[in-house]
Every structure is written in C-alpha cells, then in structure tokens.
C-alpha positions in Angstrom: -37.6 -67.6 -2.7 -41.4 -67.5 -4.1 -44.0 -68.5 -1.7 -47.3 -70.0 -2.8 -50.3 -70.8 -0.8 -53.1 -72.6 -2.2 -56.0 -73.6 0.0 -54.6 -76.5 2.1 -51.1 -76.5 0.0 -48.3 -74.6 1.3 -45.4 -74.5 -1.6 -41.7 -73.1 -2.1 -39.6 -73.1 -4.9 -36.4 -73.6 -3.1 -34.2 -72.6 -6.5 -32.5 -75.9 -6.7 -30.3 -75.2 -3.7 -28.8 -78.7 -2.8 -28.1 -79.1 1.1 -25.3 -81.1 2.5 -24.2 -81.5 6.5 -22.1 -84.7 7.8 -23.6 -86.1 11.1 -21.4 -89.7 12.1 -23.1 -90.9 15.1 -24.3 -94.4 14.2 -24.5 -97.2 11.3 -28.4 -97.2 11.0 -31.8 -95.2 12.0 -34.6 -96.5 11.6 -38.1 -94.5 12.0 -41.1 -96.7 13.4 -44.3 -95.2 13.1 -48.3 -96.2 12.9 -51.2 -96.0 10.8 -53.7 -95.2 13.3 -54.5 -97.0 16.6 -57.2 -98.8 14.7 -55.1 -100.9 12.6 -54.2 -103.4 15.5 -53.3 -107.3 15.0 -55.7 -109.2 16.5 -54.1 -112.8 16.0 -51.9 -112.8 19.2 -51.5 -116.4 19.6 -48.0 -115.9 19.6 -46.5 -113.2 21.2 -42.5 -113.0 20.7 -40.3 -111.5 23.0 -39.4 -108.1 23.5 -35.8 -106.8 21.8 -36.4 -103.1 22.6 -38.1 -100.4 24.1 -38.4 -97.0 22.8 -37.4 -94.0 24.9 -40.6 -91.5 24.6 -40.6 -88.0 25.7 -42.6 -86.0 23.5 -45.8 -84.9 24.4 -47.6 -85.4 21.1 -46.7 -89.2 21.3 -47.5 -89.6 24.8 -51.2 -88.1 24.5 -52.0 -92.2 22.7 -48.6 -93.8 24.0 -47.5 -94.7 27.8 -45.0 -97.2 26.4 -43.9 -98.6 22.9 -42.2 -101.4 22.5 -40.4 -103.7 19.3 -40.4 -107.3 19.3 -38.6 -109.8 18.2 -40.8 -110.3 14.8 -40.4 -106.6 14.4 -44.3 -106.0 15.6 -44.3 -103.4 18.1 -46.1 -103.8 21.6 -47.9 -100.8 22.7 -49.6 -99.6 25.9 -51.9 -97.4 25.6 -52.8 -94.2 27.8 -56.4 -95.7 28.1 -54.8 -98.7 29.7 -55.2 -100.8 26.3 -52.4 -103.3 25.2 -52.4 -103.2 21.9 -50.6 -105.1 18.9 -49.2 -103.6 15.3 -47.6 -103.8 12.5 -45.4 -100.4 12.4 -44.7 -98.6 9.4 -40.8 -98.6 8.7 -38.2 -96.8 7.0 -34.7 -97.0 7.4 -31.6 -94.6 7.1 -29.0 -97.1 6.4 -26.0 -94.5 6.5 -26.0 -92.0 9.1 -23.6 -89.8 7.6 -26.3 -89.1 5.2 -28.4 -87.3 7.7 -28.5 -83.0 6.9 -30.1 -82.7 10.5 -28.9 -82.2 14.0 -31.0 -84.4 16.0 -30.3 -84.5 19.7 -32.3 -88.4 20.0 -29.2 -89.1 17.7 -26.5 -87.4 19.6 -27.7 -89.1 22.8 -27.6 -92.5 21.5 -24.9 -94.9 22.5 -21.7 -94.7 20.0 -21.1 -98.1 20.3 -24.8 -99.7 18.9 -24.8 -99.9 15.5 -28.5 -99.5 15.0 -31.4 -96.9 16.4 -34.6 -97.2 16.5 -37.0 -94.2 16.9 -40.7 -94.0 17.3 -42.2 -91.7 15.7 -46.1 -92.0 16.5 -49.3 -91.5 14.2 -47.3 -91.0 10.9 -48.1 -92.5 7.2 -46.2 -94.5 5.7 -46.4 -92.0 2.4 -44.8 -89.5 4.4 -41.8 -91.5 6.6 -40.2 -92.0 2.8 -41.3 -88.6 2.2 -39.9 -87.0 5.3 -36.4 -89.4 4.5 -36.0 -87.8 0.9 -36.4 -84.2 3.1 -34.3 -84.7 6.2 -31.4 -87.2 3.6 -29.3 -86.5 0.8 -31.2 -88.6 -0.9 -33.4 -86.4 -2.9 -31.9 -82.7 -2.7 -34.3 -81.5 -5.1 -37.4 -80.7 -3.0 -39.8 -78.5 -4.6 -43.0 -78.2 -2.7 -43.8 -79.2 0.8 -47.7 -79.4 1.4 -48.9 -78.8 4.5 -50.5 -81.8 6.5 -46.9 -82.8 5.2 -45.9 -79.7 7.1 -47.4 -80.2 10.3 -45.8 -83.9 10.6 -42.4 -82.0 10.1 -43.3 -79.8 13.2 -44.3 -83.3 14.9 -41.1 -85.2 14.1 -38.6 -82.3 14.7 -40.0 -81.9 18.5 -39.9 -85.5 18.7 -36.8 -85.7 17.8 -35.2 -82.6 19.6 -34.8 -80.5 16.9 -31.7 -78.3 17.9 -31.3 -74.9 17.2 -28.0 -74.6 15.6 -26.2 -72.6 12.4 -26.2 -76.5 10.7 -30.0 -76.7 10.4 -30.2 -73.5 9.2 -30.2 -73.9 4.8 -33.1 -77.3 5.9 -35.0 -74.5 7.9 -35.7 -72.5 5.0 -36.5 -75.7 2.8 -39.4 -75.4 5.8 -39.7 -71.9 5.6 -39.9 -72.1 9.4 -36.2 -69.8 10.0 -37.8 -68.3 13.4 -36.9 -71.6 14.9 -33.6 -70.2 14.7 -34.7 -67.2 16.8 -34.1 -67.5 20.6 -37.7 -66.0 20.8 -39.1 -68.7 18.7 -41.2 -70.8 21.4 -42.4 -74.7 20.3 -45.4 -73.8 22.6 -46.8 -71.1 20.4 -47.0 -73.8 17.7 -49.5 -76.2 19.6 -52.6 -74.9 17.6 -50.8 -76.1 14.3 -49.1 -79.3 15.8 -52.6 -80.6 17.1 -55.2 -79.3 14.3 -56.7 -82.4 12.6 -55.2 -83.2 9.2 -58.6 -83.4 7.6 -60.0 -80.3 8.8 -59.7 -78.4 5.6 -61.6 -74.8 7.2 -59.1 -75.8 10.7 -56.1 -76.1 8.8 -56.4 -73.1 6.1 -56.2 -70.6 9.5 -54.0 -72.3 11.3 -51.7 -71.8 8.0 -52.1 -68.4 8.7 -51.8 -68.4 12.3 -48.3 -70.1 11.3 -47.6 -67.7 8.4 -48.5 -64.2 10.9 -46.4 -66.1 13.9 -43.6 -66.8 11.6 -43.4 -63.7 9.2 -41.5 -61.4 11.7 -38.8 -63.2 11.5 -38.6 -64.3 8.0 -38.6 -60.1 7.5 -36.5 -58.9 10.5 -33.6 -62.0 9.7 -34.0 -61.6 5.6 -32.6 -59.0 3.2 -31.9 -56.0 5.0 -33.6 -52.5 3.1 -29.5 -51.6 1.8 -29.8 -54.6 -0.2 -32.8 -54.8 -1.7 -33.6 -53.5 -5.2 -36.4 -55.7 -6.5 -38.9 -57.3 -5.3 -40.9 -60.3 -6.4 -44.5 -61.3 -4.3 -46.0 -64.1 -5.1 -49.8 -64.1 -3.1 -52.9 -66.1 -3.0 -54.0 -65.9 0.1 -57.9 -64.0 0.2 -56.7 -61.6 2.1 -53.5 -60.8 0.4 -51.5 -61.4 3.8 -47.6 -61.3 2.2 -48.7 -58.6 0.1 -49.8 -56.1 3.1 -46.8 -57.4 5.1 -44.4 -56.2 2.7 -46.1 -52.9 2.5 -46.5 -52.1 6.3 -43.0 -52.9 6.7 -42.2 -50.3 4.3 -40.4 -52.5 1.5 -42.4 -50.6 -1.1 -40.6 -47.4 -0.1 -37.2 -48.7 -0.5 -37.1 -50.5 -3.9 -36.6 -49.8 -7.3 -38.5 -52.3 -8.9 -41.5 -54.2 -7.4 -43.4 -57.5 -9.3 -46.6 -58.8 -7.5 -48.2 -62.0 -9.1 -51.7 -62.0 -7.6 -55.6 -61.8 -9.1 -55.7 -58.4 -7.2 -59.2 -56.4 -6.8 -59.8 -52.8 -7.1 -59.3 -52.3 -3.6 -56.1 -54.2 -3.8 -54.6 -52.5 -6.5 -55.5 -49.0 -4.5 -53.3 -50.1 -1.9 -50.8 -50.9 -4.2 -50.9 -47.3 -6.1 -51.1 -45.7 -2.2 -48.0 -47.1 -1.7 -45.5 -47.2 -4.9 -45.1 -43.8 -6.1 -41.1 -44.0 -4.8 -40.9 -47.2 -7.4 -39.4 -47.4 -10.8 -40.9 -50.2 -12.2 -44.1 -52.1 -11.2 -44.6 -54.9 -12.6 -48.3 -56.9 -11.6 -49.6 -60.1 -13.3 -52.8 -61.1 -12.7 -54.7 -64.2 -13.9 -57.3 -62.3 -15.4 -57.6 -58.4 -16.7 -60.6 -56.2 -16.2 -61.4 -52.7 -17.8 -61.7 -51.0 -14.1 -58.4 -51.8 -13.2 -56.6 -50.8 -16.4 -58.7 -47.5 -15.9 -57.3 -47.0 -12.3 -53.5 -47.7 -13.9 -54.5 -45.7 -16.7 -55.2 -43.0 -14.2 -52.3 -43.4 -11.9 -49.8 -43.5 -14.9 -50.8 -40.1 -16.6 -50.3 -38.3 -13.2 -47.3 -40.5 -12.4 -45.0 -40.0 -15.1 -41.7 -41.7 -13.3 -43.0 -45.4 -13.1 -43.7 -47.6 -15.4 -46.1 -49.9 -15.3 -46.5 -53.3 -16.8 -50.2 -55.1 -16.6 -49.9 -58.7 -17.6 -52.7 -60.8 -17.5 -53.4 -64.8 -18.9 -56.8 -63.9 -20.2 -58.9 -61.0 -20.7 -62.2 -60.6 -22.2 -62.2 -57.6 -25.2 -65.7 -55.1 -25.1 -66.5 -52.6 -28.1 -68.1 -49.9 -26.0 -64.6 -49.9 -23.4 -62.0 -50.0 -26.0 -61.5 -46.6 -25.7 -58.9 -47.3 -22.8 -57.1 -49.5 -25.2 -56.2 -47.0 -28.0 -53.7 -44.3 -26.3 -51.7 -45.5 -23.2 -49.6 -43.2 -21.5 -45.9 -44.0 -22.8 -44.9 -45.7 -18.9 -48.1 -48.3 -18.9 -47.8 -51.4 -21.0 -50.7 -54.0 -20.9 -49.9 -57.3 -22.5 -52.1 -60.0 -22.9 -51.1 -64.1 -22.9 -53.6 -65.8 -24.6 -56.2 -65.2 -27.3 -60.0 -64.7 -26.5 -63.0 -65.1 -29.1 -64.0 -61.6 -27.8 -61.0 -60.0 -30.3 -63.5 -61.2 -32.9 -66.4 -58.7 -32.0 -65.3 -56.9 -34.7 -62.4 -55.7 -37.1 -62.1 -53.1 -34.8 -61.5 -55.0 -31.8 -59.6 -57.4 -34.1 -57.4 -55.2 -34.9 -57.0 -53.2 -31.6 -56.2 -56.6 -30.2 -53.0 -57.2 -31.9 -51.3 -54.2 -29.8 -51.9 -56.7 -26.5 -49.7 -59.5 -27.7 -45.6 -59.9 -26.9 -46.0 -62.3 -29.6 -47.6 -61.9 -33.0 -48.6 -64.8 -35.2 -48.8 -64.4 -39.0 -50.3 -66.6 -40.9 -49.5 -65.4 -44.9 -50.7 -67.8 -47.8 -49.7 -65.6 -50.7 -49.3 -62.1 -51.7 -53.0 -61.0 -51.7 -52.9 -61.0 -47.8 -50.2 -58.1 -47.8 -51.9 -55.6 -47.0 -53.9 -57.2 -44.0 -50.2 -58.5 -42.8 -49.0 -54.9 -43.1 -52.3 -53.4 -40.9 -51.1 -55.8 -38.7 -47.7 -55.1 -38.5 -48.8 -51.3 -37.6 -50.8 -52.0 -34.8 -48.7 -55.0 -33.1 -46.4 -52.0 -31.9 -45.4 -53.9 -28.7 -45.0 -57.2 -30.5 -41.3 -58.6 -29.2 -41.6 -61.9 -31.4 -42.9 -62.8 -34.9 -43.7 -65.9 -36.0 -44.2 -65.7 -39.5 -46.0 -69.1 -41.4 -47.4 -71.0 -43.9 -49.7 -73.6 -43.7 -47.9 -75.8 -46.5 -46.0 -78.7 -45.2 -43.8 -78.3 -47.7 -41.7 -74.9 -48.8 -43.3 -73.7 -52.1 -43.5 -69.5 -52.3 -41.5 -66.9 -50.4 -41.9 -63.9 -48.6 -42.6 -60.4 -50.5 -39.7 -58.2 -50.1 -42.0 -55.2 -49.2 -43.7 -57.1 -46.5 -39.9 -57.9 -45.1 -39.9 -53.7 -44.8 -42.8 -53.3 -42.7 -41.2 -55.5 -39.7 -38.8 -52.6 -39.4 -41.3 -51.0 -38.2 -42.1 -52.9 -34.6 -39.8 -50.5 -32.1 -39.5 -53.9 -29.9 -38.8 -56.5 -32.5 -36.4 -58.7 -30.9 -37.1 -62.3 -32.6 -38.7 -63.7 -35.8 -39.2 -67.1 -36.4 -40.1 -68.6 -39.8 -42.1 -71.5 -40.5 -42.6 -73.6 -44.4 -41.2 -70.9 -46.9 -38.7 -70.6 -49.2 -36.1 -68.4 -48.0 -35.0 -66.0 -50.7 -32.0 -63.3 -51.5 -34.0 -60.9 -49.5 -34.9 -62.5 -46.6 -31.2 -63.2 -46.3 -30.2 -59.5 -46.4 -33.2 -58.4 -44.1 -31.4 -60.8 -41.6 -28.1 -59.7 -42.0 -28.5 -55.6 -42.5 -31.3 -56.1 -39.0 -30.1 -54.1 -35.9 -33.0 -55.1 -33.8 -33.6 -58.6 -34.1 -31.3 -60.8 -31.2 -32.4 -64.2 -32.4 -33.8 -65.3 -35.5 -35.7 -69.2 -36.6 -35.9 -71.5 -39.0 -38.1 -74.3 -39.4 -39.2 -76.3 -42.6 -37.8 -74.2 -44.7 -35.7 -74.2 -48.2 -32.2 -72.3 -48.5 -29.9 -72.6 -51.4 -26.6 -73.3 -50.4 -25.3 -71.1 -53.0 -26.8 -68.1 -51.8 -24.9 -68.5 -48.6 -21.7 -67.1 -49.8 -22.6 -64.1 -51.8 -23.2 -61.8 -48.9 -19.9 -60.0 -46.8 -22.2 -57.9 -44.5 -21.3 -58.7 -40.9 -24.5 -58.6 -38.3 -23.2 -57.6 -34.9 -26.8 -58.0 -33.2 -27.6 -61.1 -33.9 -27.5 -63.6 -30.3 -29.7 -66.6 -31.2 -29.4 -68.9 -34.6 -31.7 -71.8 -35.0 -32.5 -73.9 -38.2 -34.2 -76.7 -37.9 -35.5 -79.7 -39.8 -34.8 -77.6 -43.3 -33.6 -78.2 -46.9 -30.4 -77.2 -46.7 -26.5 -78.8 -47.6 -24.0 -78.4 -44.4 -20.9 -77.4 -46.0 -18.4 -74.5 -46.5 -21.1 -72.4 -47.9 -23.1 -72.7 -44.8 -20.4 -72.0 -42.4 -19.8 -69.5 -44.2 -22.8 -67.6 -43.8 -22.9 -68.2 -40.2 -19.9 -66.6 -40.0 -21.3 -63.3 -41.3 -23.1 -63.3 -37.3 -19.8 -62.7 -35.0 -21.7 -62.2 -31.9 -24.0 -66.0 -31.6 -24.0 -67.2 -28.0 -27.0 -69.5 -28.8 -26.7 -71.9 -31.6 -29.4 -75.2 -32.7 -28.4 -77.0 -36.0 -30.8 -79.7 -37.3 -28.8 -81.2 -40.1 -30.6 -83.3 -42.7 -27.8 -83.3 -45.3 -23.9 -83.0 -45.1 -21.5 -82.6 -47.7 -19.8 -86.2 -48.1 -16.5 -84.7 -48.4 -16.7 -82.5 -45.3 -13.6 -83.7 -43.6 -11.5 -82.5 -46.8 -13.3 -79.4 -47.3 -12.7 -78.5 -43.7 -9.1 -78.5 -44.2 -8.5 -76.4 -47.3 -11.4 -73.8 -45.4 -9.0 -73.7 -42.1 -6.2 -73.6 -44.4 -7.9 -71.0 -46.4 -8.8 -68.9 -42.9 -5.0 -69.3 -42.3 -3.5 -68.3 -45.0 -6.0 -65.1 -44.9 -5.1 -64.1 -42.0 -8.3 -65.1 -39.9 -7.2 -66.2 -36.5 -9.8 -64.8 -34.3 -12.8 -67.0 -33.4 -16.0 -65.3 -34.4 -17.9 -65.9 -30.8 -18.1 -67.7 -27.6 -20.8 -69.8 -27.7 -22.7 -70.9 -24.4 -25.3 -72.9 -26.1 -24.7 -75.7 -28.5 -27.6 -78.1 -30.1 -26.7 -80.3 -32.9 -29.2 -82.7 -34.6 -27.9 -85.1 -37.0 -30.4 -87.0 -39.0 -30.5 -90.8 -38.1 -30.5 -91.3 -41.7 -26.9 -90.3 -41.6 -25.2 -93.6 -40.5 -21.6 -92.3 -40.3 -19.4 -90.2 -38.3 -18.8 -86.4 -40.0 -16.9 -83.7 -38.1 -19.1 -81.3 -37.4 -17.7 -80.1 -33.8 -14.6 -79.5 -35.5 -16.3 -77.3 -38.4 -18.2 -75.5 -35.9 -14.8 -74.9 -33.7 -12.9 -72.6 -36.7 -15.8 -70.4 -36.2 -16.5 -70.3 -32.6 -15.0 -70.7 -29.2 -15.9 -73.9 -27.0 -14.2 -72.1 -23.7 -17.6 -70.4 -22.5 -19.8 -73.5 -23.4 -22.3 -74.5 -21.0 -25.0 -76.3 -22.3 -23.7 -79.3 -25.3 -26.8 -81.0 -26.9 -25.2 -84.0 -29.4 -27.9 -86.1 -31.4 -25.9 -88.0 -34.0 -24.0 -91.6 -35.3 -21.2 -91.1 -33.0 -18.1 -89.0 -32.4 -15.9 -88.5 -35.6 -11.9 -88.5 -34.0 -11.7 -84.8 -34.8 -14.7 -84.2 -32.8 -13.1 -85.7 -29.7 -10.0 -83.4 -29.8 -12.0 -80.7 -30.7 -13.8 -81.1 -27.2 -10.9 -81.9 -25.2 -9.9 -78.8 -23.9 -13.8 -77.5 -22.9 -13.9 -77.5 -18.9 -17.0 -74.8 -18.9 -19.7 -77.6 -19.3 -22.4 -78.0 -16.4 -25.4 -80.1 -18.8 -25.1 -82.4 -21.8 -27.4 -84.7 -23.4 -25.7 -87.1 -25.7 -27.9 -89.3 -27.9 -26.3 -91.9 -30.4 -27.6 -93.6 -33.2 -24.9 -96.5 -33.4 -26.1 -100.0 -32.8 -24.6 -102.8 -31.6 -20.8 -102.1 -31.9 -18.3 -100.1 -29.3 -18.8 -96.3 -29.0 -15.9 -93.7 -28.4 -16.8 -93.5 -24.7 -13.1 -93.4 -23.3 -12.4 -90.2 -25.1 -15.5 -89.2 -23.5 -15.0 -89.4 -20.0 -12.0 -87.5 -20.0 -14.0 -84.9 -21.8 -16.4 -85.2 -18.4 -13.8 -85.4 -15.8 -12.1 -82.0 -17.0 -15.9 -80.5 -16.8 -17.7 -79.5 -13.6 -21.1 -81.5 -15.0 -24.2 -81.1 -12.8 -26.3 -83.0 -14.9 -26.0 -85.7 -18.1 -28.3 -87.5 -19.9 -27.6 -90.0 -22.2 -29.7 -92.2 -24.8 -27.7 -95.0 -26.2 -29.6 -97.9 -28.5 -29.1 -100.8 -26.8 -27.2 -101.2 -23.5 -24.2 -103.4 -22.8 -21.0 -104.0 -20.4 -19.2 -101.3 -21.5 -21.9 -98.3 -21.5 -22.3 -100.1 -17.6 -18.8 -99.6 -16.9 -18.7 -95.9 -18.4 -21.5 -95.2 -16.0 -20.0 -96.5 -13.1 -17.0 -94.2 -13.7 -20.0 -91.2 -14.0 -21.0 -91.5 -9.6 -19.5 -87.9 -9.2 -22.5 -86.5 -11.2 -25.4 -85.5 -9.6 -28.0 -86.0 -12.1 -27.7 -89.4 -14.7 -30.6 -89.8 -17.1 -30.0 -93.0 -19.0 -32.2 -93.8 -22.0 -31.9 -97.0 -24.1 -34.5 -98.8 -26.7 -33.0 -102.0 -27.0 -30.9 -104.8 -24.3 -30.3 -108.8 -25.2 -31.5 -110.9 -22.8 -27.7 -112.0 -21.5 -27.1 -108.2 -20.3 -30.4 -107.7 -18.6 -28.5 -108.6 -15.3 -26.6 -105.2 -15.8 -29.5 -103.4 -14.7 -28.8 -104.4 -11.5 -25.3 -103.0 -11.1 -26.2 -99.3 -12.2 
C-alpha cells in the first residue's frame, strides 16, 4: 500500500482490492443527515405528524441534538440543545439492499428483524459525502482510490455513530481507512477527539491533527504489518515536511533488514544524510525525487565510491544542467546510476553539455533526416550508454529513405538496449537482419513504416530474445509471407498488429500454410502469447480469419489480455477462441452496421473465461446487443460504447 499525504489530502492506492462481507439484517437503511443548523424551514404552517424518532447516543450528535425526529412529509423535527425547535429538510440516501452492506454496524444488529426499513441519523453531514460514504461502506463502488481527509474525519464520525464493531469482518474496510489500530484492543475512540472535533475548514488545524492521527496510528500499522522475516523491499512514498513515514521506518530499524529500499520524496541534504546513515546493509537504493541538485548527487557520488556493495539509482523529473559542475556527471562510480525524465533548455548551454546530457536519459530520441547526420547520430549513440529505449524517426509523414546499415552497427553498442522503436522509414534487408541476429533488444516497434512483403520470407534465422512485436499503421500485405516472418521470433508474449491490407485469399492460403506446417513436420506452437491487439482497418468491410492465422503460430492457452478492432468474427475465428479460458480483459470493437453480429458464439467464449473486465463498442445498439448484455451481470466491469441508436430502441437504455 503507498501512502500519500498532501496538505489537507490524505490518499491510498488500495491496489484494486475489491471487498465483499454479507450482513442480512433488514430490507432498507436509510442515512438522514443535515447541512448545517442554519438551513432551517421557516414556513411551518403546516406541521405533519411525527412517524419516527431517532434513537441518539453519540456524543458528537448530541453536542447540537437533544432529539431528532422524521415526519410524515419526510422533514425532520429537531430539538435543539439550546432549547430551539427547529424545522429541516434532511439530506437522504438510501441503502435499498442490506445485504450489500461490507460493515458490521451494531445500530443495525440492534434493530428489530421484523421492520423492513431503518432509519439512522447521522448529524452535520453533506450531502456530497452520504453518496460518498455509501459507494465506501457498499459494494457499490469497490474501486476506491483516494479518501481525502475532511472526508476522513466524517468516517471517524459515522463509525462511532454507528457502533463501529471491532471484529475480523471490518478488517480489509479498515485498511481502505488506513485506520487498522481500531482493530487493536489498545485502540481508544477517546484518543481520537482532537481529530473528530477539529473544524473542517481549518486548513493549519487539520494538517496536525493529520499527524497527530498518522503518529497515534503508525504503531500499529508497523507492529500488526509485515513482520522483518518477510520483508525484502521496501517502497516509501513521503510528503510530509518533516518526512514522518520516512523516519518511522528507519527508527524501527526496517532499513537494517531489507535488501532493496525505494523512497519517493523531494529529499534535502539533511534528509538524504539520514538515509546514507542508515542503508549501508541495503542492496539496492532506489530514490526518486521531483527535482535533482548537483549537492546531492555529490553526497551519492561520495557515498557510492566508499560503498562499493549498493547500488544506487537517482531519478529525478527535472534537473537543471551547469557547465562549471559537470564534472560530477562524466565518471560515476559503476553502482550509482542517475537518470533524468524530462528534457531542460539547460542541456543546450553548450555541445558539451549537449552531449553529456544524453548519458541522463532511459530513453533516447533520434531524429535522422538523411545520411549527413551519421556521424552526430553515432556521437550520440556513444554517450547514451544507459539509454534502455531508442526511438529512432523521421519527420516525413510518409516512408521515403532508410536507415544506413552502419548506423544500425552502432546500436550494438548501448550495454542496456532493450527496445527500439521506429517511426516513417523504409524498412530495408538490413534492418530486418539487425532485428533478427539482436540478442539484446526484448521488444522492437513499428510505426508508419514500409516493408516489402517479399522480404519477409528470405530470412531462416530464429531470434530467441525477442518478447514484444508491434507494427502499427504501416505499408505492409498480411499474408503467408508475414506470418512467416513472425515466426522467425519463437519467444513473443506481447503482440499489436495494425492491419491496413490483407491478402483477399487469406482463408485458402491459410490452409495449404497449415497443411504445409503439417506435412513438415511443424507441430509445436512457436509461443504463448499473453497479450493480443489486433487492428483491422475499417476500410476492410468483411470478415478475414486472422485469429485463426495467428493460432498455427502461437498458443491462445496463456492469453490474458484480447484487444479485437475489426468487421466482425470470421467462423474460424470463433472456434479458434473457443477453447481460451485464461482471459481476464477484452475490448471488442466492431465495425458492422445495422445487421446481427456473432454474439452467441461469443458468450460462450466469456462464460468459459474468468473476465474481470469487458468493454465493448458496437455501431449502433439494438435488442439483441441488450440481451447479450444482460447475460454479461457476472462481470465486474462493462464498458459499453455505441455511435449510433434509432429512435424505436432508445427505450433499451433503460433496461441495461
């Protein structure tokens, strides 16, 4: 879990962990709540009678409240502590289904079984955050990702209020709340009074009771988290001024027990001190800052030389390039890496700081108009020794030269070279063969570019490296050719295929290629691949079987992610994905218009798939897409796109 705190925002990323507990007490809650005791009604001519009273008991409501009361027109009544009889119209938001509840609360549990409805009173709330607070404390919205903190202190309010119970089934909801001391039988609601009274629009008020709650709470969050056997790394994320997580994991001697530590924070001199003090037992420290500064590269600089076991990596967004210091930037110790995110004007002092400046980037952008740049690519190439990506471009929107086959030699050179993109160029015989005879690069790019189809099937050199394929938006012929070049890359897990052009006889060809695999022998699939994106052309208004093609090279088994842009499924297609059950996302967009789409094939294709999430864009909706979708309410994410619906189906809205 990474923790954030921002001034008056209080954040977790909660990794996407969904939450589900069953509570059957009643048919209906509903939460009653008010504005502020200034918002009263003051046309009373006509009072209705009273239908209910609230039961009150916490303290925070009875401060303003001696009595609430709901009335027949659904106004509620209220007597005040001041003696005041007072009139308003309650903010309201209902839980129609108890069941959905993830909370134990003990106002529910006391309620009588046989009243269908409860009402609960919940104070000085919002209306903003009742709905808010139903999305937290329902199934209805199990992706939470950030909880602010006047949002956070009208939890604290409305789990006392309710009696909040201290049992193993709040437990995965307490740590949405970071508050998992509640769980502890130390944990005291009376020690939280300073925070559950502090006036929401005290900004100076609120930032230290955030800390108060952060120092009151982290003994627990430590003492009841991973114990020291466990962990191995250790990722920090820490605004606060004083760096309050930062110095908590230190003194509790976390630093001494890991193997790889990763602190996001703008740290100081001072700061990073503390940090050197204490990691010498580390393998790997890891810091990224926001910006970088010459004295604190000279303290790593210093640290690293005498402290040959760890390695160091200094990443930083922005950092601002001076002639006189570059000194510190020419010979690193082989354990400290500095990498740098974005470009600065300052790289332009000079060519020396021009230069110098390429050894900063993971990613190295070349732009190459024609051959009398070689030389400046090449000087560029030396120094961009920690350079993991390539992107290598022209500015032409349309392919005209290629790439000189001594410039292709020099990329040999980059020790890290993992990935190479390239952008408008013509891809030639040599490119080809620096692709395939490559033991460094994992995934390689294509975009706008020009490939011959017949050049595809004069190479027999297999590349076992290769992970990651992508051509996109290119001049190129799908066919036997093609797939025939793919094949020369046995190990793709990651595969995105923009087609433009097909073959017109693809289904024929296919079979004399499976036959011709066949007869040779070839029975083993080339890969398993866990990423699939194809992009058909909408300019390609008929069904082609290009699933199929792709399965006599790879295997579908391992598939998780299936991208599908394209007319609609060819028959082939649809036994060809039969028999996948690894599936957990798919987006399926199809061109077809107005006529019935091969959904039922489909769904059995879904069923036999454990699918988290589905999004599909359809041209126009009508009664059957609506019926497919209702047979969809397993899934737990449904995106549903469509440009175009007549007026006599715009009822079906209604019934997804």
């Amino acid at each position: 879990m990474e923790i954030f705190y921002l001034g008056v925002v209080f954040c977790l990323k909660l990794l996407n962990q969904n939450i589900y507990f069953r509570l059957a007490i009643c048919k209906k809650i509903v939460f009653y709540s008010i504005e502020n005791v200034y918002m009263e009604i003051y046309n009373k001519k006509k009072i209705e009678e009273i239908s209910y009273e609230f039961k009150i008991e916490s303290n925070d409501i009875l401060k303003n409240f001696k009595s609430v009361y709901l009335l027949d027109n659904q106004y509620l009544k209220c007597k005040l502590q001041n003696g005041d009889v007072k009139y308003f119209i309650p903010n309201t938001v209902e839980i129609s289904d108890s069941t959905d509840i993830i909370l134990n609360f003990s106002v529910i549990e006391d309620y009588q079984a046989n009243e269908s409805t409860q009402n609960i009173f919940l104070g000085l709330l919002t209306n903003e955050f009742l709905f808010r607070f139903k999305k937290y404390a329902t199934t209805e919205d199990i992706f939470v990702n950030t909880i602010y903190s006047y949002e956070f202190i009208s939890i604290m309010r409305v789990l006392e209020i309710c009696g909040f119970q201290k049992t193993k089934n709040n437990d995965i909801f307490l740590k949405y709340l970071l508050i998992k001391s509640i769980m502890s039988a130390d944990f005291d609601f009376k020690n939280s009074e300073i925070f559950l009274h502090t006036r929401e629009n005290n900004q100076k008020s609120l930032d230290s009771v955030m800390k108060h709650l952060f120092s009151m709470f982290i003994k627990f969050v430590f003492s009841e988290g991973i114990t020291n056997r466990d962990l191995q790394k250790l990722s920090i994320v820490d605004n606060f001024g004083e760096k309050m997580i930062l110095r908590m994991f230190i003194d509790f001697g976390y630093f001494d027990i890991c193997e790889s530590v990763k602190i996001v924070s703008d740290l100081n001199i001072e700061e990073i001190d503390m940090v050197l003090t204490n990691c010498t037992n580390l393998k790997r420290l890891i810091i990224v800052v926001e910006e970088a500064y010459y004295n604190i590269i000279s303290e790593l600089y210093e640290f690293a030389l005498k402290n040959q076991s760890v390695c160091i990596n200094y990443k930083c967004t922005f950092f601002k390039m001076e002639c006189q210091k570059d000194f510190l930037l020419r010979t690193f110790p082989k354990n400290l890496i500095f990498y740098v995110a974005k470009y600065n004007i300052s790289f332009k002092h000079c060519s020396s700081c021009h230069i110098l400046s390429l050894s900063l980037f993971r990613k190295l952008r070349i732009y190459y108009e024609s051959d009398k740049y070689l030389l400046f690519v090449k000087t560029c190439i030396d120094y961009g020794l920690n350079s993991k990506n390539v992107s290598f471009y022209r500015s032409t929107k349309k392919p005209k030269s290629k790439i000189h086959s001594n410039l292709l030699k020099s990329f040999t050179r980059l020790p890290k070279l993992e990935s190479m993109s390239f952008d408008n160029i013509i891809v030639s015989k040599s490119l080809i063969r620096f692709n395939l005879v490559s033991n460094q690069l994992k995934n390689i790019a294509f975009n706008n570019v020009k490939i011959s189809s017949k050049k595809f099937s004069k190479y027999k050199i297999y590349n076992f490296v290769l992970q990651g394929f992508t051509i996109r938006k290119s001049n190129f012929i799908f066919n036997v050719d093609f797939l025939e070049f793919i094949s020369l890359f046995p190990n793709i897990t990651f595969l995105k295929i923009h087609i433009e052009n097909i073959d017109g006889n693809l289904k024929s060809a296919m079979a004399k290629y499976a036959s011709k695999r066949s007869k040779k022998g070839i029975t083993s699939l080339i890969s398993s691949l866990e990423y699939l994106k194809i992009t058909i052309s909408e300019y390609i208004v008929r069904e082609f079987p290009v699933l199929f093609a792709l399965s006599l090279l790879f295997d579908f088994k391992k598939l998780n992610i299936l991208i599908l842009k394209f007319y609609d499924f060819e028959e082939q297609d649809l036994q060809c994905i039969s028999n996948i059950t690894s599936i957990t996302d798919i987006y399926i967009k199809f061109y077809k218009r107005y006529s019935a789409l091969n959904l039922n094939r489909l769904i059995t294709f879904i069923k036999n798939n454990e699918i988290e999430s589905i999004r599909l864009d359809f041209f126009d909706l009508n009664k059957n897409i609506i019926e497919f979708l209702h047979l969809l309410r397993h899934i737990k994410f449904i995106s549903i796109t469509f440009s175009y619906i007549v007026k006599t189906n715009s009822n079906l809205l209604k019934k997804i």
